[in-house]
N, C-alpha and C positions, 0 to 999 in steps of 0.2 A: 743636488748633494747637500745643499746648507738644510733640508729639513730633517735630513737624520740628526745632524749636530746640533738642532735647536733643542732644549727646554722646552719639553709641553705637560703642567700639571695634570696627574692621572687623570679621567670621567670620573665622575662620578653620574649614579644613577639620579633620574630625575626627582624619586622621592628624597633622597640627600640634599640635593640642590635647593630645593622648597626649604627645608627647614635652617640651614645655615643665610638665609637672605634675612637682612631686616624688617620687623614686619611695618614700622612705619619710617619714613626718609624722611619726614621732617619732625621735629622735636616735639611738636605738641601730643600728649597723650590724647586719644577718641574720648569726648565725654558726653556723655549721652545725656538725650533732651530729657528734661525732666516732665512729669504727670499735666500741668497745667502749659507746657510749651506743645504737647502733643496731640491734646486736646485742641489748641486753638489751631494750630495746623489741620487737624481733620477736618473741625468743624470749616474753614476756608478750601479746604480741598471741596468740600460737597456743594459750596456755593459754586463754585471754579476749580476746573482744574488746570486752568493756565492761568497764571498772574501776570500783568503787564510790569515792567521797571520801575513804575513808583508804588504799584501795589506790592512790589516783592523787598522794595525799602522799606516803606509804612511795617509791613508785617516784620521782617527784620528787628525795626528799631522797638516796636513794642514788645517782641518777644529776648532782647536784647542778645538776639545773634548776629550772626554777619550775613549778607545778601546769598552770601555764596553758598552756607550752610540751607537758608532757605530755599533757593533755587534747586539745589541738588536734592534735596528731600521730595519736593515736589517731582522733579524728574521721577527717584524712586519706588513715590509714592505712585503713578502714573505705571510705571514698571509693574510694580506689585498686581497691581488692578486688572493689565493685560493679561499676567502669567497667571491667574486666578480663571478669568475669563476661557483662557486655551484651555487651561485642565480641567475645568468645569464639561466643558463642553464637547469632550471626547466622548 
């Protein structure tokens, strides 16, 4: 009986629900790498595409990102390369 008595805010459809959500939860605005940071990433991606933990600090620090920005790019980048590979290859 208490769920008829309860409050429950109407559905909304899923395309609604997308666009009322935040698009980023932490305060930093996305800024994107610039011409010579992406460069020097590619060019390290075609030597390696896995970096060890002091190679993904080194690169970091001279590209003056954070490890994290580096790592996940890579990851990405490695992403990109698969889904290219599957659709090529249908």
């Amino acid at each position: 009986w208490l769920s008829y008595t309860r409050y429950s805010p109407p559905k909304l459809p899923r395309a609604q629900r997308r666009k009322s959500r935040k698009r980023r939860s932490s305060g930093n605005p996305r800024v994107p790498f610039s011409t010579s940071q992406l460069m020097e990433l590619e060019h390290k991606y075609v030597e390696t595409r896995y970096l060890s933990g002091p190679e993904v600090a080194e690169l970091a620090n001279g590209l003056r990102l954070s490890e994290h920005r580096v790592k996940i790019w890579f990851q990405n980048r490695r992403a990109r390369e698969k889904k290219a590979k599957e659709e090529g290859g249908m």
